[in-house]
C-alpha positions in Angstrom: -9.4 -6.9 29.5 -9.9 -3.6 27.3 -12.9 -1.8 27.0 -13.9 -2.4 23.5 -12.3 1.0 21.2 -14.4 3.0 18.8 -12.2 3.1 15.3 -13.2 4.1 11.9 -15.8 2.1 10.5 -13.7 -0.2 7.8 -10.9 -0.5 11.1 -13.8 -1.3 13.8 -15.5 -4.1 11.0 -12.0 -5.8 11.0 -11.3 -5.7 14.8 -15.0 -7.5 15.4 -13.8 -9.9 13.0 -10.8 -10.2 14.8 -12.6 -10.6 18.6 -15.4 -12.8 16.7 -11.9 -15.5 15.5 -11.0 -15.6 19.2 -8.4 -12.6 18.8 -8.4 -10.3 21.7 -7.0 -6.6 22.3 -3.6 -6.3 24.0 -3.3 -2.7 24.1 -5.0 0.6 23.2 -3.6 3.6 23.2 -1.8 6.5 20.6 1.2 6.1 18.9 2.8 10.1 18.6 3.0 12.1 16.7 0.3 11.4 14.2 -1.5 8.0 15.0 -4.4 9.2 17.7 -6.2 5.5 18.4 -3.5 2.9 18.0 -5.0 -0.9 18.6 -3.2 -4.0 19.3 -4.1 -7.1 19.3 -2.9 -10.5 20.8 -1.8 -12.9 18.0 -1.7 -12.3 14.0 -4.6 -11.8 12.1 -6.8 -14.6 11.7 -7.2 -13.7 7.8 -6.4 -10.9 5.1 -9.3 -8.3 5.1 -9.8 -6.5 1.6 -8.9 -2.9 1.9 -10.8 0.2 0.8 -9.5 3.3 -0.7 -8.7 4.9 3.0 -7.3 1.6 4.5 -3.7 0.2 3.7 -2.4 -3.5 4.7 1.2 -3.5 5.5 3.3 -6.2 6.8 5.9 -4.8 9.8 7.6 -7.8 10.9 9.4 -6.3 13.9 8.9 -8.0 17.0 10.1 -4.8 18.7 6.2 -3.2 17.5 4.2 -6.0 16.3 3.8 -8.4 13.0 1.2 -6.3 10.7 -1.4 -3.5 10.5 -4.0 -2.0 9.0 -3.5 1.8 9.0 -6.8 4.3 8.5 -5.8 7.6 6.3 -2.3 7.3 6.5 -2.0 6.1 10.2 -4.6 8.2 11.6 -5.8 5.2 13.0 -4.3 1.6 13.1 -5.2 -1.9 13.9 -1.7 -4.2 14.9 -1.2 -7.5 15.2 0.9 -9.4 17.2 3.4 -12.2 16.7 
């Protein structure tokens, strides 16, 4: 089990969500060179969040990396979904 990761606030009030839907964390760590807090979790996303302004949605589909994410300030920060 993870210790539970500090994001951005609109990343953090999605991956609560997530844990709250029975999701749990699968990895944390960085993805170089620009991503500093990359979070994984275990299965998809349980819903579609609504984005704001420094929050994108996009749909990956490679089951090399992981099914979606949610990517704070150009992938400063990102929540992932597995398959």
């Amino acid at each position: 089990m993870h210790a539970l990761p500090k994001m951005a606030p609109p990343l953090q009030a999605i991956l609560m969500s997530e844990l709250s839907r029975g999701n749990s964390i699968l990895s944390v760590g960085d993805w170089p060179p620009t991503c500093r807090l990359l979070v994984t979790l275990a299965r998809p996303f349980r819903k579609k969040y609504a984005t704001v302004a420094e929050v994108e949605y996009a749909v990956v589909n490679d089951p090399h990396y992981w099914k979606a994410e949610y990517r704070y300030r150009n992938g400063l920060e990102c929540l992932a979904c597995g398959f």
